[in-house]
MMTF fields as JSON, N, C-alpha, C and O atoms, coordinates in Angstrom:
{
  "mmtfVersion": "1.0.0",
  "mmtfProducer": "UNKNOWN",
  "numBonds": 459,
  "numAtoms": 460,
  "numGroups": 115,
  "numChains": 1,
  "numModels": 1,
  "chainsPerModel": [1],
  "groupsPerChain": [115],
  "chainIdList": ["A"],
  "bondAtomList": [4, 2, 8, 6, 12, 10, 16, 14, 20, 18, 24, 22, 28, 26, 32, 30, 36, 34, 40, 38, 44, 42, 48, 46, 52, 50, 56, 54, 60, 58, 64, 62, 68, 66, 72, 70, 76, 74, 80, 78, 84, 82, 88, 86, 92, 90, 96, 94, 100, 98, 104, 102, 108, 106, 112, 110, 116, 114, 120, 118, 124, 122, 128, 126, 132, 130, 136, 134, 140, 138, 144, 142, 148, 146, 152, 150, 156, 154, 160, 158, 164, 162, 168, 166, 172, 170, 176, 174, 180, 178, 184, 182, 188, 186, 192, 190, 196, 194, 200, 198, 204, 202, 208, 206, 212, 210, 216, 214, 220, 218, 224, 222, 228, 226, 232, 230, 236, 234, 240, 238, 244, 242, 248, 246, 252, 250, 256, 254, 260, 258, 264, 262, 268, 266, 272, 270, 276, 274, 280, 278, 284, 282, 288, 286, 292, 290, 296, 294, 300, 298, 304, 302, 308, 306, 312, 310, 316, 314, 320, 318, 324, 322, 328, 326, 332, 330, 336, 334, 340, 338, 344, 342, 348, 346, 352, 350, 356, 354, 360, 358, 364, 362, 368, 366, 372, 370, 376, 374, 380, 378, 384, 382, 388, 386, 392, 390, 396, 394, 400, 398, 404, 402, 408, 406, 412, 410, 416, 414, 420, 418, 424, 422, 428, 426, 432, 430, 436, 434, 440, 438, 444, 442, 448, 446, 452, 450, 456, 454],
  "bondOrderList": [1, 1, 1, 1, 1, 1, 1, 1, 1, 1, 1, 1, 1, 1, 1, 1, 1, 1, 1, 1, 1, 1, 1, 1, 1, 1, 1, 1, 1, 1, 1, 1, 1, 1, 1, 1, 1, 1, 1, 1, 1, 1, 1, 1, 1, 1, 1, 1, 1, 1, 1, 1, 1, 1, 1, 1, 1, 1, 1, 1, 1, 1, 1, 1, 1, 1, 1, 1, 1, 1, 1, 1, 1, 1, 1, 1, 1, 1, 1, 1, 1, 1, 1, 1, 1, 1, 1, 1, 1, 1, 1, 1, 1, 1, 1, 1, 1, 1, 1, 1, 1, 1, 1, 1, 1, 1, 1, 1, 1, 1, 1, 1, 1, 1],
  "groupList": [{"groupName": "UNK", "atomNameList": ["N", "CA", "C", "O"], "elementList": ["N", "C", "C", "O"], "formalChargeList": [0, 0, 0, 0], "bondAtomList": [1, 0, 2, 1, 3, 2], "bondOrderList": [1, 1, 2], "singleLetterCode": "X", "chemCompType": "L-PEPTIDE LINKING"}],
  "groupTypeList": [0, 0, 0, 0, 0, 0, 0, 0, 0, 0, 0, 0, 0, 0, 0, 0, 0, 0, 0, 0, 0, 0, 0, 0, 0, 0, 0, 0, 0, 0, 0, 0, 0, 0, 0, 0, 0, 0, 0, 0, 0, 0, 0, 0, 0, 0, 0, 0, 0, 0, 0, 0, 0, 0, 0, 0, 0, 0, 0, 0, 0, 0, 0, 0, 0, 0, 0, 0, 0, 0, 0, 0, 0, 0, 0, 0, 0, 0, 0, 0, 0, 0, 0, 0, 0, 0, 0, 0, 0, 0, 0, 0, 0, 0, 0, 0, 0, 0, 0, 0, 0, 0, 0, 0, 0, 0, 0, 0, 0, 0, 0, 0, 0, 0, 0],
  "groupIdList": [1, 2, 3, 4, 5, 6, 7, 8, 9, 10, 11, 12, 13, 14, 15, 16, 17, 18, 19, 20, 21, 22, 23, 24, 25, 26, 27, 28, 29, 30, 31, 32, 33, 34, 35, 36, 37, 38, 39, 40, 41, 42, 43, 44, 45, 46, 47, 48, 49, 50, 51, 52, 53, 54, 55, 56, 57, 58, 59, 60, 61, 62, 63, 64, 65, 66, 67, 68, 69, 70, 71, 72, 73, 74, 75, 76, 77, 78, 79, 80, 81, 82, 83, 84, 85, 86, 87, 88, 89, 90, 91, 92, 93, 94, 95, 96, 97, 98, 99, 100, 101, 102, 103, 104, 105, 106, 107, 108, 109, 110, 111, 112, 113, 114, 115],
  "secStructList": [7, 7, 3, 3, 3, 7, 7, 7, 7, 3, 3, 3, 7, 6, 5, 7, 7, 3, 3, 3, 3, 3, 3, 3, 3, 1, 1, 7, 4, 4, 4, 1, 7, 3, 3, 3, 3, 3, 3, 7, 6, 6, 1, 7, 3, 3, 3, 3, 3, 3, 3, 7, 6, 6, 1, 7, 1, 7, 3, 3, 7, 6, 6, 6, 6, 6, 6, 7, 5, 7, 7, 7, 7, 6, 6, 6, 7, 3, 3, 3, 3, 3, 3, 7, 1, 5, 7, 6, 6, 1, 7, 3, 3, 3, 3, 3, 3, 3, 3, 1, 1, 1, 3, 3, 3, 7, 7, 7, 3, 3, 3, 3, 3, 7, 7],
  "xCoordList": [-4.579, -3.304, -3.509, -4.462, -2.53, -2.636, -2.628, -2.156, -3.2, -3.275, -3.547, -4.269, -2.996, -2.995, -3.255, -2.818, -3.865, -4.209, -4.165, -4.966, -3.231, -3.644, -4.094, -4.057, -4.526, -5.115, -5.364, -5.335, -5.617, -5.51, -4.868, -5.275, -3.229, -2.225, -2.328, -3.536, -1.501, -1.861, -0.799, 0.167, -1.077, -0.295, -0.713, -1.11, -0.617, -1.379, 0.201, 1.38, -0.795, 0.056, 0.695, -0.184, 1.682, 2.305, 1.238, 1.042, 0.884, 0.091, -0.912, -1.496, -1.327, -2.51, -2.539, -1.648, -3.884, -4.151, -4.496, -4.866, -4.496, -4.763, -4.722, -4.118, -5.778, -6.047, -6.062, -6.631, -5.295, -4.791, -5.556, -5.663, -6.161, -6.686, -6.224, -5.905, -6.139, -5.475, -6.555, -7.039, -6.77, -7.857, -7.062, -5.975, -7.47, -6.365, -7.516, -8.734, -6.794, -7.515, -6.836, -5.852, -7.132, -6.629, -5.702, -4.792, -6.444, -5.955, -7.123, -8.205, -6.851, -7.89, -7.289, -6.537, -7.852, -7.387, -7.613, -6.561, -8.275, -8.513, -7.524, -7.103, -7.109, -5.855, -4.674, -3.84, -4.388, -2.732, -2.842, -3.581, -1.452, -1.016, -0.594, 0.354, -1.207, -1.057, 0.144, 0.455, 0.517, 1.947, 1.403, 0.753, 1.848, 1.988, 3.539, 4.027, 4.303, 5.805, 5.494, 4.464, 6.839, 6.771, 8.339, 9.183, 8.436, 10.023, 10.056, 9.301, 11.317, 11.203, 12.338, 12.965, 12.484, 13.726, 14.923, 14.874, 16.021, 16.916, 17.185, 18.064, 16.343, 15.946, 15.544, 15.205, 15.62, 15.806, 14.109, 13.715, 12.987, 11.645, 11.664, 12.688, 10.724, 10.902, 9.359, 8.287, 9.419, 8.017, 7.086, 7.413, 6.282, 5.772, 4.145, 3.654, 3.843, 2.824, 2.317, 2.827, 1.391, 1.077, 0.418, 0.618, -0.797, -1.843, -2.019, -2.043, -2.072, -2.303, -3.852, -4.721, -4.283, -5.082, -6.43, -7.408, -6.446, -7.461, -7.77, -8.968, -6.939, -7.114, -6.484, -5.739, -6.221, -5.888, -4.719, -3.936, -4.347, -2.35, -1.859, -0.654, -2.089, -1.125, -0.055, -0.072, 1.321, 2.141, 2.675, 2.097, 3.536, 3.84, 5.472, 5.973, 6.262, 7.061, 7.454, 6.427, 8.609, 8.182, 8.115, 7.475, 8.642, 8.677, 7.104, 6.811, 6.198, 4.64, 4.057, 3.26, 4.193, 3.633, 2.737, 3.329, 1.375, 0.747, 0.028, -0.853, 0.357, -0.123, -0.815, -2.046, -0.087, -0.552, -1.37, -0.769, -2.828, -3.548, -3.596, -3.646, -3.575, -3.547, -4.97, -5.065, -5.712, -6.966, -7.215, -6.267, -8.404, -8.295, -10.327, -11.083, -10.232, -11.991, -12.499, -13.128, -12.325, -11.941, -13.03, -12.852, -14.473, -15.538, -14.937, -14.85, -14.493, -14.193, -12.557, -12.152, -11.905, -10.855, -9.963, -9.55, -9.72, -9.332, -8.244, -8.594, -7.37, -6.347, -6.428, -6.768, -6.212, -6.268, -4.986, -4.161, -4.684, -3.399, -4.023, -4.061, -4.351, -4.997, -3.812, -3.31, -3.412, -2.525, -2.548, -2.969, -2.11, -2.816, -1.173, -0.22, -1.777, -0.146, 1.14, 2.265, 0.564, 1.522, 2.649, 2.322, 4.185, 5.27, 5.925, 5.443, 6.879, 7.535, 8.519, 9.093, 8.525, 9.426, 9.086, 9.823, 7.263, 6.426, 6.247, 5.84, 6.552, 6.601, 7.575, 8.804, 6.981, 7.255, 6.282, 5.274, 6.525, 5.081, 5.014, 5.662, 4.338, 2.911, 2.765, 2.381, 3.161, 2.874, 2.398, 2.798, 1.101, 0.896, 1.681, 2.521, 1.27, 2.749, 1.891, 1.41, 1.891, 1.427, 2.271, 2.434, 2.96, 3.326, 2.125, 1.198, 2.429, 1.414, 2.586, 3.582, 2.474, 3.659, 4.883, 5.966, 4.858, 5.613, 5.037, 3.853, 5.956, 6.063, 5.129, 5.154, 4.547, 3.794, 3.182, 2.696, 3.264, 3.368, 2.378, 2.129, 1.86, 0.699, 1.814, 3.013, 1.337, 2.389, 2.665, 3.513, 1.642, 2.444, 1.704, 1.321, 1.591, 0.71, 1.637, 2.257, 1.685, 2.739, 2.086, 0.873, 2.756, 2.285, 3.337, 4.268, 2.835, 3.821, 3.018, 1.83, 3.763, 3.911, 4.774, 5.981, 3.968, 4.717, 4.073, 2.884, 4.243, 3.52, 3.565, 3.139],
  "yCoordList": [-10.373, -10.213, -9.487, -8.712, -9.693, -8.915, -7.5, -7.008, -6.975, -5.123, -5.022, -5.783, -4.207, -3.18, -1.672, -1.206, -1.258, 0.508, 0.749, 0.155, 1.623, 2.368, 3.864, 4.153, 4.953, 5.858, 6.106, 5.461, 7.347, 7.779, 8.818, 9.594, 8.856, 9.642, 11.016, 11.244, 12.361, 13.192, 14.214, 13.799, 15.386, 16.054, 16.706, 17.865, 16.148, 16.057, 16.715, 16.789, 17.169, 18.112, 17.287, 16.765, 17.152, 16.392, 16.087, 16.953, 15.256, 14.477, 14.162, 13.136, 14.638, 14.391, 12.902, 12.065, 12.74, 11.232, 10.969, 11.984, 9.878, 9.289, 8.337, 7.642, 8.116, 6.486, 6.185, 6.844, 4.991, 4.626, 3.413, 2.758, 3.18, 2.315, 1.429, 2.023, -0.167, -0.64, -1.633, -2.619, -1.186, -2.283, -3.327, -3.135, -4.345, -5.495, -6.316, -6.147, -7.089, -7.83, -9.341, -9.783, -9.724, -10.474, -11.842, -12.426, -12.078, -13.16, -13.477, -12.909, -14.629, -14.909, -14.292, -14.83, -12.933, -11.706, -13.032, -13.128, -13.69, -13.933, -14.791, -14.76, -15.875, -16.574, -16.274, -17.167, -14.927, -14.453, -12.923, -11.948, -13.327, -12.379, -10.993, -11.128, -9.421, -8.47, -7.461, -7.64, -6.678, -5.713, -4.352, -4.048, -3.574, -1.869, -2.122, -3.026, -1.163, -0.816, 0.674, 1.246, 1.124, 2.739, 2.763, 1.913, 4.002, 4.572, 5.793, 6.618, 6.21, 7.647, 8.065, 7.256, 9.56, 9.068, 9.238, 9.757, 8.574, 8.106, 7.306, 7.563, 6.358, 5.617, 4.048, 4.03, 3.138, 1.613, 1.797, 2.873, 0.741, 0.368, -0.332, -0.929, -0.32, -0.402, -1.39, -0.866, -2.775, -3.095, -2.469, -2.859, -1.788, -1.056, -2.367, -1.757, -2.774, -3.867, -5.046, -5.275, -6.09, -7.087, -7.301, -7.078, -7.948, -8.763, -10.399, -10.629, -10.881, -12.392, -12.736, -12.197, -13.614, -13.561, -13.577, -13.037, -14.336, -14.023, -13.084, -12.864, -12.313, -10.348, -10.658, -9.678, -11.217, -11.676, -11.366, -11.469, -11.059, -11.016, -9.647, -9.745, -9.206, -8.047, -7.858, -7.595, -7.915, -7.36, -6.023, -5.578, -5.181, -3.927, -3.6, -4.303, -2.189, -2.385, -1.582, -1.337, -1.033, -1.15, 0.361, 0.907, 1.332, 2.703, 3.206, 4.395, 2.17, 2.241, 2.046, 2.928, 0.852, 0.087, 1.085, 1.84, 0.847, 1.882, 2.648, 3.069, 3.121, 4.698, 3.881, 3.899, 3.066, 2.747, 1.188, 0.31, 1.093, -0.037, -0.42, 0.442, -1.891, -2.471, -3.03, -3.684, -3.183, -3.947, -4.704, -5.011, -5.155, -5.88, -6.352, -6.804, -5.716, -6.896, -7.884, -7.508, -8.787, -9.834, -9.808, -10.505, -9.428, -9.359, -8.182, -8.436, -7.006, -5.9, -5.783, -4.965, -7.019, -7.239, -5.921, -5.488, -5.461, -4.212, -4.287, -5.328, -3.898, -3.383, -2.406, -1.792, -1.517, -0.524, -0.472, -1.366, 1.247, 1.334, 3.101, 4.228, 2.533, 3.674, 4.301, 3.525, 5.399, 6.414, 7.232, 8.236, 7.384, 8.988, 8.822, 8.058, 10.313, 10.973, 10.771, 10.281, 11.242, 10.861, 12.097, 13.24, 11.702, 12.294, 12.851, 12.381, 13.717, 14.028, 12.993, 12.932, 12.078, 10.888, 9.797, 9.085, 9.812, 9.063, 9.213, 8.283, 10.485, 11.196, 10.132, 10.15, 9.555, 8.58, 8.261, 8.958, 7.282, 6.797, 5.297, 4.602, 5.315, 3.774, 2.868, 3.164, 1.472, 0.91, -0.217, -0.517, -0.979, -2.034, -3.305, -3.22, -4.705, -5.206, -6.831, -7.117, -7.526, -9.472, -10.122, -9.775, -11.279, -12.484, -13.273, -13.539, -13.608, -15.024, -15.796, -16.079, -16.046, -16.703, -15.738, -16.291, -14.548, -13.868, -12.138, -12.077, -10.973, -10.506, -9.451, -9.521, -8.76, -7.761, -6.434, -6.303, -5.287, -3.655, -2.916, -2.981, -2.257, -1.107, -0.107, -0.385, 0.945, 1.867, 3.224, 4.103, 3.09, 3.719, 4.946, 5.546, 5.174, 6.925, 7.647, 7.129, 9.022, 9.902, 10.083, 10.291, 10.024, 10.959, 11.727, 11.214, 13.284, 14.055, 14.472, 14.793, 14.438, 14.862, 16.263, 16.294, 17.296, 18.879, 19.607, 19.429, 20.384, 21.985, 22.705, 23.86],
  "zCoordList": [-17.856, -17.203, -15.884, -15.814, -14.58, -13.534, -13.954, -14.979, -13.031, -13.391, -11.704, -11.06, -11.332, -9.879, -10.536, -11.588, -9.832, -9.897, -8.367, -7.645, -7.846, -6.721, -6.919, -8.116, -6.083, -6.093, -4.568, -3.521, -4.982, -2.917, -2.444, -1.579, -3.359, -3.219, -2.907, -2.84, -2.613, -2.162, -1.397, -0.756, -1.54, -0.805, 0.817, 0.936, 1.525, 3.207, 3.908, 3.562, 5.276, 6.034, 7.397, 8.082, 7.743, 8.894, 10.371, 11.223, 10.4, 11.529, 10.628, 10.976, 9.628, 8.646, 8.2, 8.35, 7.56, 6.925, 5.585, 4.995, 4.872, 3.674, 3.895, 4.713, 2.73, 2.541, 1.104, 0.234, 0.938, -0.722, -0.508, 0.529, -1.85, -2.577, -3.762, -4.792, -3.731, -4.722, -5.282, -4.727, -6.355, -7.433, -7.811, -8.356, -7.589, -8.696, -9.704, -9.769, -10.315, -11.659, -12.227, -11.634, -12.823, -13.611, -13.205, -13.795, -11.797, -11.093, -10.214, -10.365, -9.046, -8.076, -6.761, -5.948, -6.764, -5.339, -4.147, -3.515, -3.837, -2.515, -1.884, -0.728, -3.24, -3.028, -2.558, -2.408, -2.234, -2.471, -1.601, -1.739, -0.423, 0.204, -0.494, -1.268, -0.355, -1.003, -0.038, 1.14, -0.729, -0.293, -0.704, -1.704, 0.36, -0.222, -0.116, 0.564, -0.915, -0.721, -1.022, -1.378, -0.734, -1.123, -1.252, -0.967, -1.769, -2.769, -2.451, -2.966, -1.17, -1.277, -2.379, -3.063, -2.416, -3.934, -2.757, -1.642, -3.489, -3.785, -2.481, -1.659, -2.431, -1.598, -2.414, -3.597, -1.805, -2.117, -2.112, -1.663, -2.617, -2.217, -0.944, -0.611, -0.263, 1.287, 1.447, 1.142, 1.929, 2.032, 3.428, 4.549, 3.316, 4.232, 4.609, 5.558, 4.542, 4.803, 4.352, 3.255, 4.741, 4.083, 4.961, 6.155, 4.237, 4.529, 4.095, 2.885, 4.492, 3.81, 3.38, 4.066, 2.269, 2.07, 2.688, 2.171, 4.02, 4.671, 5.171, 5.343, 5.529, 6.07, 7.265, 7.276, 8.212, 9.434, 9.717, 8.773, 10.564, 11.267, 10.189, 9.955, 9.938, 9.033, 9.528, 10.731, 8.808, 9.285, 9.027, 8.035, 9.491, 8.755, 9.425, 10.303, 8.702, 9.075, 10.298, 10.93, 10.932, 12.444, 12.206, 13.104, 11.142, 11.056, 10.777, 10.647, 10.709, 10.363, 11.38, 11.697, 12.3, 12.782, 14.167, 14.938, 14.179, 14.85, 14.614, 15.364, 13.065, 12.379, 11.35, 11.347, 10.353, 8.762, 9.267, 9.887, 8.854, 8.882, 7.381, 6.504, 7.094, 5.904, 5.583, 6.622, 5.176, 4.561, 3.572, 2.848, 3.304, 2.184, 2.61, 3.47, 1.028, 0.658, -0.31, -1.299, -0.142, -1.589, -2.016, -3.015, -2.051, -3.001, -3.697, -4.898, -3.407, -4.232, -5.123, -5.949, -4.493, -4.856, -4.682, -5.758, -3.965, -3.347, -2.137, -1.581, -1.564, -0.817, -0.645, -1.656, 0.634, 1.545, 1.903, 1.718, 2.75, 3.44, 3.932, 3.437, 4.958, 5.685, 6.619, 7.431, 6.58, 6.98, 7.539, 6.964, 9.059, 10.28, 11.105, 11.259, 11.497, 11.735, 10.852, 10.943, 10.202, 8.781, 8.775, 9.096, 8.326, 8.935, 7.579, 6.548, 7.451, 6.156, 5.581, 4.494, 6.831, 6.252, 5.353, 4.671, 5.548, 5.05, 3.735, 3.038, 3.224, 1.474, 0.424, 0.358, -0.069, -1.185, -2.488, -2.595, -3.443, -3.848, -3.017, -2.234, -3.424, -3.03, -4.083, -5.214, -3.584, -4.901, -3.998, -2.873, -5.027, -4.654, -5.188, -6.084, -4.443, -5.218, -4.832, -3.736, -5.812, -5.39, -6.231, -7.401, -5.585, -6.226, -6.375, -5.611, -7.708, -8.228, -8.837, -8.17, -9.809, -11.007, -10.835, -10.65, -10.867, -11.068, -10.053, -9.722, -9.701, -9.154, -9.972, -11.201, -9.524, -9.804, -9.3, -8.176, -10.405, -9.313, -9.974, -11.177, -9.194, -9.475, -10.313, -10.307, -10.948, -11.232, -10.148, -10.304, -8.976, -7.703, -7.838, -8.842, -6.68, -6.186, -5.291, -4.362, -5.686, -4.866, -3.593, -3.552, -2.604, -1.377, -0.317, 0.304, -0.312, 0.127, 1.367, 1.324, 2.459, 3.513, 3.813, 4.051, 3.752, 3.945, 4.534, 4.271, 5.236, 5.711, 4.633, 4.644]
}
C-alpha cells in the first residue's frame, strides 16, 4: 500500500532553515507528480508545492515562492522541501501528499518558526 513518511520538522528561529524529507512506497514514485501541503491551525491545508514527475518546472505557492525549493530523487523515491528565511507565518505541519488511484498523505511533520 502507499505509505509517505516525512521527517525534517523542527523548531527553527525566523530567517532560519529546514529541510523536510518525504520517503514514499508502495507505488511507482517516478510516475506521479508529488505535493508538500501544510496546515497552520485553524487554518484550511494550503498546497505549498509540486513537482511533476520528472523534477522539472516546480511550481509553488506565491507566499513561498523564492525561499521554499521542492525536489525529488526517484532512485531514492524521496521528496524534498528545502526551506530558508523561514517566517513565523511558515509554522504549520508538512504533509506530503500524491494522487495515484486515490489521494494520499504522509501523517505530517510540525514546523515552528519562533524566537
Amino acid at each position: 500500500q502507499v505509505q509517505l513518511v516525512e521527517s525534517g520538522g523542527g523548531l527553527v528561529q525566523p530567517g532560519g532553515s529546514l529541510r523536510l524529507s518525504c520517503a514514499a512506497s508502495g507505488f511507482v514514485f517516478s510516475w506521479y507528480p508529488m505535493n508538500w501541503y501544510r496546515q497552520a491551525p485553524g487554518k484550511e491545508r494550503e498546497l505549498v508545492a509540486t513537482i511533476p514527475n520528472h523534477g522539472t518546472s516546480p511550481d509553488y505557492a506565491a507566499s513561498v515562492r523564492g525561499r521554499f525549493t521542492i525536489s525529488r530523487d526517484n532512485d531514492k523515491d524521496t521528496i524534498y522541501l528545502q526551506m530558508n528565511s523561514l517566517k513565523t507565518d511558515d509554522t504549520a505541519v508538512y504533509y506530503c501528499n500524491v494522487y495515484t488511484s486515490s489521494n494520499y498523505w504522509g501523517q505530517g511533520t510540525q514546523v515552528t518558526v519562533a524566537s
